[in-house]
Chimera marker file (.cmm) of the C-alpha trace (Angstrom):
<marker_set name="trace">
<marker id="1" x="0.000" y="0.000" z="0.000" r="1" g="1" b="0" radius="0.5"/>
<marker id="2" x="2.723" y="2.196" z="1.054" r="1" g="1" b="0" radius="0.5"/>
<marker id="3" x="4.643" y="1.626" z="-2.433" r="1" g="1" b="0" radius="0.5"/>
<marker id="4" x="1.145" y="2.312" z="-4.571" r="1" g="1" b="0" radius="0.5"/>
<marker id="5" x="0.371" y="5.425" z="-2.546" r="1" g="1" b="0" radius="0.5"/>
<marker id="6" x="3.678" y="6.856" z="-3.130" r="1" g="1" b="0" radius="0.5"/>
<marker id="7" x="3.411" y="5.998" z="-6.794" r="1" g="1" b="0" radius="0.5"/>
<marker id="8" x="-0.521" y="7.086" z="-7.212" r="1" g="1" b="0" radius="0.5"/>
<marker id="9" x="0.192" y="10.507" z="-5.177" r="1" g="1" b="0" radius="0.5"/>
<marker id="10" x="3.127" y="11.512" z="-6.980" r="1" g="1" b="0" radius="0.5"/>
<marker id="11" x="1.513" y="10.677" z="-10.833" r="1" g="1" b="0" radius="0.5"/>
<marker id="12" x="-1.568" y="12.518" z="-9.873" r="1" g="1" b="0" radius="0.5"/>
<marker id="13" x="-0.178" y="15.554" z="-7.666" r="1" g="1" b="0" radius="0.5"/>
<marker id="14" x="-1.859" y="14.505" z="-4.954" r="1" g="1" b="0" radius="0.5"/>
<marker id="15" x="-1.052" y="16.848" z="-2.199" r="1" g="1" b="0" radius="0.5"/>
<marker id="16" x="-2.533" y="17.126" z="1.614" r="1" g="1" b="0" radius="0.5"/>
<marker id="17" x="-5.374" y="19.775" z="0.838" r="1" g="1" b="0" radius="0.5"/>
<marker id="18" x="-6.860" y="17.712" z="-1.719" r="1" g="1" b="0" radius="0.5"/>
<marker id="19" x="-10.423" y="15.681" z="-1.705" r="1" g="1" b="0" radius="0.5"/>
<marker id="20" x="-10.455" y="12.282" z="-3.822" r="1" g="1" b="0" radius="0.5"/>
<marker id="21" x="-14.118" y="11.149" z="-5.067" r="1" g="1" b="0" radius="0.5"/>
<marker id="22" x="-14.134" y="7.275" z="-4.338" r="1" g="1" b="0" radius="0.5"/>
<marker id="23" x="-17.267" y="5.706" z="-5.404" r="1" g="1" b="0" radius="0.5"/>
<marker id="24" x="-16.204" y="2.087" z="-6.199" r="1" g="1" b="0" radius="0.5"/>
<marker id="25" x="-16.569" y="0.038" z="-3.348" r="1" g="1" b="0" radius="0.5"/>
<marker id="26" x="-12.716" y="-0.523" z="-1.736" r="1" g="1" b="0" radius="0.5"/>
<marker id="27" x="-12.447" y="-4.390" z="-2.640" r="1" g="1" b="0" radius="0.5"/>
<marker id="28" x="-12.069" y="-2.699" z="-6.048" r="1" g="1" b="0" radius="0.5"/>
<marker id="29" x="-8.463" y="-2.232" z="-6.640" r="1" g="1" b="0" radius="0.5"/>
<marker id="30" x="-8.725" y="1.168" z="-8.391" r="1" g="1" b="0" radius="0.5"/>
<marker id="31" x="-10.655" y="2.308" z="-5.166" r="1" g="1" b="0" radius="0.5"/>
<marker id="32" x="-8.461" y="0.831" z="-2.510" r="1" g="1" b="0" radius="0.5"/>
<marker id="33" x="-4.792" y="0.193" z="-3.886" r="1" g="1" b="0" radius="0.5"/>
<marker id="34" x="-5.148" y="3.345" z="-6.314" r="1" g="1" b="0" radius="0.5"/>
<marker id="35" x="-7.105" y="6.136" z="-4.845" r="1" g="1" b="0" radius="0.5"/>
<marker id="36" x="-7.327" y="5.321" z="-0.897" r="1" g="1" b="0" radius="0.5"/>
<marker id="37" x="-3.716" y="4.516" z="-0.637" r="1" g="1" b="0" radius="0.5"/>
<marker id="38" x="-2.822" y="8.123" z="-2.225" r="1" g="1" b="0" radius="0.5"/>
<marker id="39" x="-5.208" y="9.829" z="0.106" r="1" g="1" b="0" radius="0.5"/>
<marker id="40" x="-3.102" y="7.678" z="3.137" r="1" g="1" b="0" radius="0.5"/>
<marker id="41" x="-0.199" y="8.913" z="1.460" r="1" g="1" b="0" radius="0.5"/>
<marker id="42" x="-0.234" y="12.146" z="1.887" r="1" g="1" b="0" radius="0.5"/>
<marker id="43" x="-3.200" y="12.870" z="3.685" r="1" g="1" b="0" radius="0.5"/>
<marker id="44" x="-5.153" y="13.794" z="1.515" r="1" g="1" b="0" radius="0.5"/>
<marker id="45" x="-9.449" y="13.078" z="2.430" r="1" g="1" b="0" radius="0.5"/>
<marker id="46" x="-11.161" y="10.558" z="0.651" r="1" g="1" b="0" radius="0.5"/>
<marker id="47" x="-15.262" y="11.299" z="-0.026" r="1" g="1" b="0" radius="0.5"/>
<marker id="48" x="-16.258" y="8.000" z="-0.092" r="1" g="1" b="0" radius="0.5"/>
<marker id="49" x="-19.506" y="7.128" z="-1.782" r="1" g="1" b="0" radius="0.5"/>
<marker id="50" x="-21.359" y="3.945" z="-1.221" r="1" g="1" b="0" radius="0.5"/>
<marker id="51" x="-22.581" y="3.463" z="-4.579" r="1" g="1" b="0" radius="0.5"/>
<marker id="52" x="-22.202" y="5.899" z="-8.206" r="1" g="1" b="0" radius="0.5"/>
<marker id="53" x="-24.607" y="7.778" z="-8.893" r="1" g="1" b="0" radius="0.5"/>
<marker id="54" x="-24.442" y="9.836" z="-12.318" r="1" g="1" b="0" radius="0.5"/>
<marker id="55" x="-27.097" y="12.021" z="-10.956" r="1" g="1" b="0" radius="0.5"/>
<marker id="56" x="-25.789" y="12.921" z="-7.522" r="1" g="1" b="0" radius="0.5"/>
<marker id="57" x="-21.799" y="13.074" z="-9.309" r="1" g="1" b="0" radius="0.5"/>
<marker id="58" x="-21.504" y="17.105" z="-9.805" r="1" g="1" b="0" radius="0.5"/>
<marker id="59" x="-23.686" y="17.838" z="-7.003" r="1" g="1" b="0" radius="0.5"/>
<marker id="60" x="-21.420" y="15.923" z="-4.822" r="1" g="1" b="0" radius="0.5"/>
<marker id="61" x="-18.097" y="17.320" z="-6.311" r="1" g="1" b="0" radius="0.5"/>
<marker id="62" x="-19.164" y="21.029" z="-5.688" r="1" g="1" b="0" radius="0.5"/>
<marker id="63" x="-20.406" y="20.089" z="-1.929" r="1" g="1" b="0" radius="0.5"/>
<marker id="64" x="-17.340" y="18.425" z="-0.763" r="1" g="1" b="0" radius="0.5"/>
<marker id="65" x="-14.859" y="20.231" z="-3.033" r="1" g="1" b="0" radius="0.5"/>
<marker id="66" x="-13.492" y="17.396" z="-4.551" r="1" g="1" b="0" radius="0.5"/>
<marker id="67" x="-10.132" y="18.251" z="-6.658" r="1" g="1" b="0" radius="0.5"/>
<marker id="68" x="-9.681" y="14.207" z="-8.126" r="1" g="1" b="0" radius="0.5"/>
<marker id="69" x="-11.609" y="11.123" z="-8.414" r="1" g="1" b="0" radius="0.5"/>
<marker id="70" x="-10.668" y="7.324" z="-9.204" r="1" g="1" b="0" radius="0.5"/>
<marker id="71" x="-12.808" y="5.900" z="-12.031" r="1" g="1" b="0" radius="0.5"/>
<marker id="72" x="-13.829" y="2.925" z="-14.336" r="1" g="1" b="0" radius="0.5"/>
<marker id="73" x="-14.437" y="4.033" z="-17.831" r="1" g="1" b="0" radius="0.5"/>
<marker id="74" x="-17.855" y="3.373" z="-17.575" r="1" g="1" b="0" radius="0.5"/>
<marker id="75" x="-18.617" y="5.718" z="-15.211" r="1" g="1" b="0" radius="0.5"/>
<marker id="76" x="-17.895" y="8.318" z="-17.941" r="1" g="1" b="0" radius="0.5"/>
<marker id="77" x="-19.949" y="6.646" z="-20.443" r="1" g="1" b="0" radius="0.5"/>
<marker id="78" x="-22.961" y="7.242" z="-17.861" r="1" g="1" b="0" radius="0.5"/>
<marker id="79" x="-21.903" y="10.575" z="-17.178" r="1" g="1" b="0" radius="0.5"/>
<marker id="80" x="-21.490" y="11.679" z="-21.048" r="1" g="1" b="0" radius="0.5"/>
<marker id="81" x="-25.079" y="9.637" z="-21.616" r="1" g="1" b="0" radius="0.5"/>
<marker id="82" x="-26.982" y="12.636" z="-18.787" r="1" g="1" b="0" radius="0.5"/>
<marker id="83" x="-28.051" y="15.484" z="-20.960" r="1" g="1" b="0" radius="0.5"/>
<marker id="84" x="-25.221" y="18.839" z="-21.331" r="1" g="1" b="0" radius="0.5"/>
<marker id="85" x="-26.036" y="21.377" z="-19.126" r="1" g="1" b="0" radius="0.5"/>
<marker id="86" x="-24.392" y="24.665" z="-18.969" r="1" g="1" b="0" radius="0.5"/>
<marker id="87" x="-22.165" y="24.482" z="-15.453" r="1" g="1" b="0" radius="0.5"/>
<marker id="88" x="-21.240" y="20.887" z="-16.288" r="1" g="1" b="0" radius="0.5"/>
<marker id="89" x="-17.374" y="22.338" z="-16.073" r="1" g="1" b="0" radius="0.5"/>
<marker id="90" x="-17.930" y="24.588" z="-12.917" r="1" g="1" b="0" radius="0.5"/>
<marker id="91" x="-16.614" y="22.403" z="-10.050" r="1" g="1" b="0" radius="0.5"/>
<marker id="92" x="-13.156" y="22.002" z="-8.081" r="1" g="1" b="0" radius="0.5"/>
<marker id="93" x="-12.363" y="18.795" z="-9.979" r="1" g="1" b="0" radius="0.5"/>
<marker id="94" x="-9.282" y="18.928" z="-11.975" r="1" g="1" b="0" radius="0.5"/>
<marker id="95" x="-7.502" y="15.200" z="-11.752" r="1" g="1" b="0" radius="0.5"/>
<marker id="96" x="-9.302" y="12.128" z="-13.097" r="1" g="1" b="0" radius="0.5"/>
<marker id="97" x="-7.698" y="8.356" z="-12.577" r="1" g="1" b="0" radius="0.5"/>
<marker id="98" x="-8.105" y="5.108" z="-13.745" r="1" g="1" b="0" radius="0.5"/>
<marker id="99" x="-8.892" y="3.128" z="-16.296" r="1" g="1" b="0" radius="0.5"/>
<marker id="100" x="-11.373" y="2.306" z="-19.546" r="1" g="1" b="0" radius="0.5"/>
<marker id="101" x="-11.572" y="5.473" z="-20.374" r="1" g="1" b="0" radius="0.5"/>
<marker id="102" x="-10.901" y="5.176" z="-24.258" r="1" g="1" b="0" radius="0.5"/>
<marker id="103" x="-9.699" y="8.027" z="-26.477" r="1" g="1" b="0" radius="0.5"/>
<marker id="104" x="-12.750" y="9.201" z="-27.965" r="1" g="1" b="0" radius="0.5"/>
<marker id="105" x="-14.723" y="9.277" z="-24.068" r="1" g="1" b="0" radius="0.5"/>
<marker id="106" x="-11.450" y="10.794" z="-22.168" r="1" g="1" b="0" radius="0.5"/>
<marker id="107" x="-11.344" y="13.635" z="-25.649" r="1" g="1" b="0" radius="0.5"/>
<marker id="108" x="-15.201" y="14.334" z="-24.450" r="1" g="1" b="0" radius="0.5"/>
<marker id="109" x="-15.339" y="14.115" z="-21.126" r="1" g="1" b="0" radius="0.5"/>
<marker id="110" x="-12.944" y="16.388" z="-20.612" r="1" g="1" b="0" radius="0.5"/>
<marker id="111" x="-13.899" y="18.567" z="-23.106" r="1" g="1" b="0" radius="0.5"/>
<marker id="112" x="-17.848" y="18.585" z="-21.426" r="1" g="1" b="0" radius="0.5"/>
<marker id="113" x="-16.569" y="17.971" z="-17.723" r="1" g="1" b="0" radius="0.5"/>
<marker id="114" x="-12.992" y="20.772" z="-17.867" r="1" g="1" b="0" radius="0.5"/>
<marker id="115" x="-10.757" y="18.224" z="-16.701" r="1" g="1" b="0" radius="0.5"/>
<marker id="116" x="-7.351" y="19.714" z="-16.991" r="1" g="1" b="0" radius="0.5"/>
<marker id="117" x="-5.649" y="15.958" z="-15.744" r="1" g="1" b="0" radius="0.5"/>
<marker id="118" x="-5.800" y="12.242" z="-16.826" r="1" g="1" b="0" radius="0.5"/>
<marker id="119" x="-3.774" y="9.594" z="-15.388" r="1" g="1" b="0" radius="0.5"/>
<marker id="120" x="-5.291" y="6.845" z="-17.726" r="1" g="1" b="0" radius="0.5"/>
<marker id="121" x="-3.413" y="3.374" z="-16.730" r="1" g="1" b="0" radius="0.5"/>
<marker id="122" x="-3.509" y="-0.085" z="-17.363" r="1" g="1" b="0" radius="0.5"/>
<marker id="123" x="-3.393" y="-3.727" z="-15.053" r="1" g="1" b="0" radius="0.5"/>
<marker id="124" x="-4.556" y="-5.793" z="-12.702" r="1" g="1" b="0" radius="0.5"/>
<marker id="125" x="-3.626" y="-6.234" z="-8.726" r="1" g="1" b="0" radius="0.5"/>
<marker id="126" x="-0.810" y="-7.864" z="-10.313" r="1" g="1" b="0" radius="0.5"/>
<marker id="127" x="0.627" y="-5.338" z="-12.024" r="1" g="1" b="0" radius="0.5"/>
<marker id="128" x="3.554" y="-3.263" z="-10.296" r="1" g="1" b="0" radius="0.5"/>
<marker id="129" x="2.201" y="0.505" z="-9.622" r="1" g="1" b="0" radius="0.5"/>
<marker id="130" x="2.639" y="2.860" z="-13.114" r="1" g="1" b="0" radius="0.5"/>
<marker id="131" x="4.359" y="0.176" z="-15.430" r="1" g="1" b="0" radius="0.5"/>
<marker id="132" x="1.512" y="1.014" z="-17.727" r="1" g="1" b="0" radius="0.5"/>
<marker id="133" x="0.449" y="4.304" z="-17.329" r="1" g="1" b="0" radius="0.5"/>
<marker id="134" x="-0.442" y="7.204" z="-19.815" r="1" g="1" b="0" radius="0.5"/>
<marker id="135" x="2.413" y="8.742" z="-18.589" r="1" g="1" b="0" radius="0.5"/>
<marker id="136" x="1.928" y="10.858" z="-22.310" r="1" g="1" b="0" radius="0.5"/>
<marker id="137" x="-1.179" y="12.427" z="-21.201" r="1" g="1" b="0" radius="0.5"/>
<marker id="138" x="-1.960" y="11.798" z="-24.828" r="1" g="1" b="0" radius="0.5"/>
<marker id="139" x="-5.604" y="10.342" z="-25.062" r="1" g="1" b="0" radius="0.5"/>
<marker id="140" x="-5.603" y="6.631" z="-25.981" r="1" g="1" b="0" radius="0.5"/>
<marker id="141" x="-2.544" y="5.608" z="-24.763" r="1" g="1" b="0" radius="0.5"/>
<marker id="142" x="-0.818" y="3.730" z="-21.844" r="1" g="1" b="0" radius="0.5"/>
<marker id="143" x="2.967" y="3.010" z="-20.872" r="1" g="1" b="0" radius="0.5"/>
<marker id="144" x="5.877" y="4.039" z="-23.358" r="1" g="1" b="0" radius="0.5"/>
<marker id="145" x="9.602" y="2.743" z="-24.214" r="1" g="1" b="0" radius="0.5"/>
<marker id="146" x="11.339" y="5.385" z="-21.908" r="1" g="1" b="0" radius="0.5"/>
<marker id="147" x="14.505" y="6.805" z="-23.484" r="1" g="1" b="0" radius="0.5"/>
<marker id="148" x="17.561" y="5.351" z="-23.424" r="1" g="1" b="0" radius="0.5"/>
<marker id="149" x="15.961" y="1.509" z="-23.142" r="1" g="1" b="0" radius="0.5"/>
<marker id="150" x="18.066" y="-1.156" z="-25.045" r="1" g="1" b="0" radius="0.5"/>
<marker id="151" x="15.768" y="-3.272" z="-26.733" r="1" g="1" b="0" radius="0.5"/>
<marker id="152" x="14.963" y="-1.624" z="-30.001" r="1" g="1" b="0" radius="0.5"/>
<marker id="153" x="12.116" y="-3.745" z="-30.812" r="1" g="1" b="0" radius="0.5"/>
<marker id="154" x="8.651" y="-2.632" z="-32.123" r="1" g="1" b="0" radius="0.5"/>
<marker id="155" x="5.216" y="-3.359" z="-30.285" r="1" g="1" b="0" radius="0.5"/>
<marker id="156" x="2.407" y="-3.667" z="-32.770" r="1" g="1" b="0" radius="0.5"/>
<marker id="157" x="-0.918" y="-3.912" z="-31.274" r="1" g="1" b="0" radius="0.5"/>
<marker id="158" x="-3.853" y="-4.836" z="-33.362" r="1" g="1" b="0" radius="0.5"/>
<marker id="159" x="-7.401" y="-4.049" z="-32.454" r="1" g="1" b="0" radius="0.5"/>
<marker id="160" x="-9.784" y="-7.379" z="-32.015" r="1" g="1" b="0" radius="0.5"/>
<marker id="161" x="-12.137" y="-5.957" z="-34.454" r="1" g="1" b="0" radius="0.5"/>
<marker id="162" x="-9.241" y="-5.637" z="-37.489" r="1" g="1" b="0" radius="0.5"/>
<marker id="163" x="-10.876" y="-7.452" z="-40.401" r="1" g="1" b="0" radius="0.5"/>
<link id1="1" id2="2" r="1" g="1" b="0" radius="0.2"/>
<link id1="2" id2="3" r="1" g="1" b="0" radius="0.2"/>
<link id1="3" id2="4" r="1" g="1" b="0" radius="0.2"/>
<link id1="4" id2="5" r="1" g="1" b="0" radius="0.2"/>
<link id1="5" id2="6" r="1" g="1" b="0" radius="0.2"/>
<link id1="6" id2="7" r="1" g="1" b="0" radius="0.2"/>
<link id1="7" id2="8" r="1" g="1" b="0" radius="0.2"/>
<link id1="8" id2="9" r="1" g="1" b="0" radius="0.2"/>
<link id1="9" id2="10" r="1" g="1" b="0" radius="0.2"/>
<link id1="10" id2="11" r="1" g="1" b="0" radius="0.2"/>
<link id1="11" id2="12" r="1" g="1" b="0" radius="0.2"/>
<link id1="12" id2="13" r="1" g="1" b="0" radius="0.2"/>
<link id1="13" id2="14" r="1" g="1" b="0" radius="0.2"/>
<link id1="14" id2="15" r="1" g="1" b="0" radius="0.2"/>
<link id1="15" id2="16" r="1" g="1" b="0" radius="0.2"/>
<link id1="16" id2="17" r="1" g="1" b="0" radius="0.2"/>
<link id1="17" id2="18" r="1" g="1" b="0" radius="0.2"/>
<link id1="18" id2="19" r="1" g="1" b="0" radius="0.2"/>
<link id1="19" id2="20" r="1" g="1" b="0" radius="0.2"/>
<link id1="20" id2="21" r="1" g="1" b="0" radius="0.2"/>
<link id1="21" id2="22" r="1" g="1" b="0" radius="0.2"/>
<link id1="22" id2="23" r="1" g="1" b="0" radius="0.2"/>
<link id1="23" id2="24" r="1" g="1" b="0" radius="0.2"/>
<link id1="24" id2="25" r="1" g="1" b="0" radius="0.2"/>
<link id1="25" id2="26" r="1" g="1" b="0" radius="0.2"/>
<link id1="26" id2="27" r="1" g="1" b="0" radius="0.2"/>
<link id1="27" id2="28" r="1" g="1" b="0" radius="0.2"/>
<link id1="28" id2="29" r="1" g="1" b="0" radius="0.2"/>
<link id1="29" id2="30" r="1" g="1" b="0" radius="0.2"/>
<link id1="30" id2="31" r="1" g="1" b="0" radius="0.2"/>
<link id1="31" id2="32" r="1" g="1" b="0" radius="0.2"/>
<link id1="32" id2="33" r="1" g="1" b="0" radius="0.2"/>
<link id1="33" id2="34" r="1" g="1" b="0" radius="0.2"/>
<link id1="34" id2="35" r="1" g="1" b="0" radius="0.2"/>
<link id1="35" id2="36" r="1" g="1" b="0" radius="0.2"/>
<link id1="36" id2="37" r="1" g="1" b="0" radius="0.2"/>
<link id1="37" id2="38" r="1" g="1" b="0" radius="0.2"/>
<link id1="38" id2="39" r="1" g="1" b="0" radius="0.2"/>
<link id1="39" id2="40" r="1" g="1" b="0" radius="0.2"/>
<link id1="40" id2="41" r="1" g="1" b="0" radius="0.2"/>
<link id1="41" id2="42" r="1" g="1" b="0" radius="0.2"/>
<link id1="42" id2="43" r="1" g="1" b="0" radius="0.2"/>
<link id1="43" id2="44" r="1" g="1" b="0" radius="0.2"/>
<link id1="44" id2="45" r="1" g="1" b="0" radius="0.2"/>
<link id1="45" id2="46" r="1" g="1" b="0" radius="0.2"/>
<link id1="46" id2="47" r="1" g="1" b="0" radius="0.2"/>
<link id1="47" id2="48" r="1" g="1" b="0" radius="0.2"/>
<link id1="48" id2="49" r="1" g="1" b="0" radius="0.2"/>
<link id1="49" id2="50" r="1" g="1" b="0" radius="0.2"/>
<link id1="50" id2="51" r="1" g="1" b="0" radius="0.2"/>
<link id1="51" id2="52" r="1" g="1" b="0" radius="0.2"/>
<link id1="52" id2="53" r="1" g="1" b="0" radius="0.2"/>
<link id1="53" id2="54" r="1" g="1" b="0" radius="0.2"/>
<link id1="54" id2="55" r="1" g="1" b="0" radius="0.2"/>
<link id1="55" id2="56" r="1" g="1" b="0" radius="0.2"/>
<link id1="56" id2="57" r="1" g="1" b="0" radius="0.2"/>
<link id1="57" id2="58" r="1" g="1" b="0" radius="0.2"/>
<link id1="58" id2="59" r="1" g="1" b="0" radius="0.2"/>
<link id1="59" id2="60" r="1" g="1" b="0" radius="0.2"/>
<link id1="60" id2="61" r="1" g="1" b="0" radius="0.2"/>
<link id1="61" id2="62" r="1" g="1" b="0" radius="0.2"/>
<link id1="62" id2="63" r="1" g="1" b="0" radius="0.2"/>
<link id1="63" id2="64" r="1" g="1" b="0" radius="0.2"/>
<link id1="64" id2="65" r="1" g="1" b="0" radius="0.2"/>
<link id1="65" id2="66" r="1" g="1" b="0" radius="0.2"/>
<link id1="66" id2="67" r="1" g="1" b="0" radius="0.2"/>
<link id1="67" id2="68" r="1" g="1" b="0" radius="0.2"/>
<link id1="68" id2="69" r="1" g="1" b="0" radius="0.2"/>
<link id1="69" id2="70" r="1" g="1" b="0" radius="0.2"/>
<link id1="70" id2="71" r="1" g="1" b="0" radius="0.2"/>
<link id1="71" id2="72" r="1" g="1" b="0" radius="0.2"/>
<link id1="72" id2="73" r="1" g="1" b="0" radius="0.2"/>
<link id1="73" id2="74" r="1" g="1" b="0" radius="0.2"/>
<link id1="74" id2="75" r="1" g="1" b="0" radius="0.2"/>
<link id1="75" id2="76" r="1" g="1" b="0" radius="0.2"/>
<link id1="76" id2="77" r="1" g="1" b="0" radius="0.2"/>
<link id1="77" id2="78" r="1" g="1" b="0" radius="0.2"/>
<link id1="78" id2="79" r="1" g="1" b="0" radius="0.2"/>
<link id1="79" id2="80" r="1" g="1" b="0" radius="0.2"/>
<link id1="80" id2="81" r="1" g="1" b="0" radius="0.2"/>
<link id1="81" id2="82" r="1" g="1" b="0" radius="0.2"/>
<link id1="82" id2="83" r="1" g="1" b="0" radius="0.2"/>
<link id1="83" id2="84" r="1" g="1" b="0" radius="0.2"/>
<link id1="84" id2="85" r="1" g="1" b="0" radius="0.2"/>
<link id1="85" id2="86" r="1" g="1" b="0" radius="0.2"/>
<link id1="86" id2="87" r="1" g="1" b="0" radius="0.2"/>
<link id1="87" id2="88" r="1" g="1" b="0" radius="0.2"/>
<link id1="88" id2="89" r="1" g="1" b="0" radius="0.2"/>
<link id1="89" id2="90" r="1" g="1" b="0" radius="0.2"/>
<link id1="90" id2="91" r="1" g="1" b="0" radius="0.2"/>
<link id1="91" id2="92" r="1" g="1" b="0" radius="0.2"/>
<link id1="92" id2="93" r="1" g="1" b="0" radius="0.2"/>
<link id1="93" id2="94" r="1" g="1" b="0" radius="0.2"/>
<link id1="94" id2="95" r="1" g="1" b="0" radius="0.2"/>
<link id1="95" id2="96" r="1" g="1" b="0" radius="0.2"/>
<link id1="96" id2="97" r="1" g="1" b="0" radius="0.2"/>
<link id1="97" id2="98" r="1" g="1" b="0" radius="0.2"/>
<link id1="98" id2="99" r="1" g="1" b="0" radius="0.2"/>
<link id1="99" id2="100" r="1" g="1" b="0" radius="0.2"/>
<link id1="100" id2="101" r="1" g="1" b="0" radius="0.2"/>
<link id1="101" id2="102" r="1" g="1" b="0" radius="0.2"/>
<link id1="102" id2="103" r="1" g="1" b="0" radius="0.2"/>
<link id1="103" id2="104" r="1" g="1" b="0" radius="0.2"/>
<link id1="104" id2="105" r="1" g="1" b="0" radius="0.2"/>
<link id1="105" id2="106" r="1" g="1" b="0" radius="0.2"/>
<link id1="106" id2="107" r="1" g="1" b="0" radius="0.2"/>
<link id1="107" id2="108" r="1" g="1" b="0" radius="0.2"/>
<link id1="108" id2="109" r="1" g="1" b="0" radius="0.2"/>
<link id1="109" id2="110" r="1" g="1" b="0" radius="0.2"/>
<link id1="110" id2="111" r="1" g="1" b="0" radius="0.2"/>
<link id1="111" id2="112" r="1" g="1" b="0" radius="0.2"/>
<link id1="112" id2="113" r="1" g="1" b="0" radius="0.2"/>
<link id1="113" id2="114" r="1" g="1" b="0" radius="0.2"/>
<link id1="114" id2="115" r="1" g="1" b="0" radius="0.2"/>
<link id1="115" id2="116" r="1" g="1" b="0" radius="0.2"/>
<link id1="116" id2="117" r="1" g="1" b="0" radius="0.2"/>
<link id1="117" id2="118" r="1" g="1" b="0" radius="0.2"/>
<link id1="118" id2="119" r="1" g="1" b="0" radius="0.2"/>
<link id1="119" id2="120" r="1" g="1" b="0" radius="0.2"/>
<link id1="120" id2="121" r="1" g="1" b="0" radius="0.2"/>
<link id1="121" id2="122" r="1" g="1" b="0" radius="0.2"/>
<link id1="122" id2="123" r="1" g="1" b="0" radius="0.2"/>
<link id1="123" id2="124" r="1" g="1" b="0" radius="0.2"/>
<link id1="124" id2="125" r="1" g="1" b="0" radius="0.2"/>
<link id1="125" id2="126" r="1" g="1" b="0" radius="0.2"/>
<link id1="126" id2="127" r="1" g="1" b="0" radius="0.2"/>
<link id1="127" id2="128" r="1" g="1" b="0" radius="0.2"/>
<link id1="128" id2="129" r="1" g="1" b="0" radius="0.2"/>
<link id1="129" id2="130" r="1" g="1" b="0" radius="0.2"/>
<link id1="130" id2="131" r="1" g="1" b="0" radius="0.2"/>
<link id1="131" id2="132" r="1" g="1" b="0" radius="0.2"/>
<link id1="132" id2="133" r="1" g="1" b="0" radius="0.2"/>
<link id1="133" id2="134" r="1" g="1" b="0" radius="0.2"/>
<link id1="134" id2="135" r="1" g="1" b="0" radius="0.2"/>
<link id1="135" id2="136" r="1" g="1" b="0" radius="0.2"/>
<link id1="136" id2="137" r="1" g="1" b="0" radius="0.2"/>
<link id1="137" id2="138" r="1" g="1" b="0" radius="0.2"/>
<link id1="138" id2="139" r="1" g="1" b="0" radius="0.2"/>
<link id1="139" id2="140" r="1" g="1" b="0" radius="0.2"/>
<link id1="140" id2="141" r="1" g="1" b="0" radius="0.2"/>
<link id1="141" id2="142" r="1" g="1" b="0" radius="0.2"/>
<link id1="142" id2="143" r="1" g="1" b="0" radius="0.2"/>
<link id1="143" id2="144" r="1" g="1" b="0" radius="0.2"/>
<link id1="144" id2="145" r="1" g="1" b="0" radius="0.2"/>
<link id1="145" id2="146" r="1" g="1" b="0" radius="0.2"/>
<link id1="146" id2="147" r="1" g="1" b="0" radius="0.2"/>
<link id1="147" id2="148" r="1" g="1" b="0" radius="0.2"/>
<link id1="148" id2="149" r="1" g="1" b="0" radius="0.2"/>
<link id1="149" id2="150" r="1" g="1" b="0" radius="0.2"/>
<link id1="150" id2="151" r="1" g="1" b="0" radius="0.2"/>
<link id1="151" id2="152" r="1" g="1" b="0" radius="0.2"/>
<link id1="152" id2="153" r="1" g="1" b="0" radius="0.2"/>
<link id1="153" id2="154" r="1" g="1" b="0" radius="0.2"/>
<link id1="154" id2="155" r="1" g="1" b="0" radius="0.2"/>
<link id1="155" id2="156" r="1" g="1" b="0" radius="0.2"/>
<link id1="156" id2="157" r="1" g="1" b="0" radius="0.2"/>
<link id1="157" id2="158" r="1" g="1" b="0" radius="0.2"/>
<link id1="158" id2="159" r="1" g="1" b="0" radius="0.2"/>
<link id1="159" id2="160" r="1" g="1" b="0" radius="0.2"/>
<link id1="160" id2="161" r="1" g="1" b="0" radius="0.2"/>
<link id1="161" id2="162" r="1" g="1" b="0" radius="0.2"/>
<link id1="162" id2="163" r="1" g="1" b="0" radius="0.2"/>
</marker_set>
């Protein structure tokens, strides 16, 4: 915990003032070993939310001043699927983190939403913290070749759907 708090805190500039909107329940790993471990980190509050709720999301940011949330792509796809409204960017919130959210959805949401910061990664439980994160900020993406690395090999990655 102390190694993924460390990690999470640092790639999202997690500092002691902040407030972190959790609302997947803590056996999730993007809510416990992600999120809550960053808030331990520094000290940082975590707003804990039993359950999602796209309707009570922006209301709840603005109340409790929430600067970052942890998320699962599809709680973006709910959020884009509530109808625009005018003050949809006027909240606190400026860091998003997680994963699913693909390139098109991240390019909207924070378009709609005025998120200024995605930390978009990639793994399971397994998976040592920030080997594969969108360390790029570019939407779409996750991990890189950092410089300097000796394998000069290619990675081609083909989409399932490729006919």
């Amino acid at each position: 915990m102390i190694g993924a708090g460390l990690a999470w805190s640092l790639r999202t500039y997690m500092e002691g003032r902040d407030r972190c909107y959790i609302t997947l329940p803590l056996c999730h790993g993007n809510a416990l070993a992600v999120a809550f471990s960053a808030c331990s980190m520094v000290g940082a509050s975590a707003v804990i939310r039993k359950k999602f709720s796209a309707r009570n999301f922006l209301p709840d940011i603005r109340r409790f001043q929430c600067t970052s949330m942890v998320y699962i792509g599809e709680l973006w796809r709910y959020l884009l699927n509530t109808p625009p409204r005018a003050d949809d960017a006027g909240h606190s919130l400026r860091t998003i983190f997680g994963n699913g959210l693909e390139g098109p959805l991240w390019e909207l949401a924070t378009k709609r939403f005025g998120i200024t910061h995605v930390v978009e990664h990639f793994g399971t439980t397994e998976m040592p913290a920030g080997a594969l994160i969108n360390w790029t900020g570019r939407p779409g993406y996750c991990g890189f070749i950092p410089p300097g690395h000796p394998v000069k090999r290619r990675a081609i990655f083909a989409a399932a759907n490729v006919q």
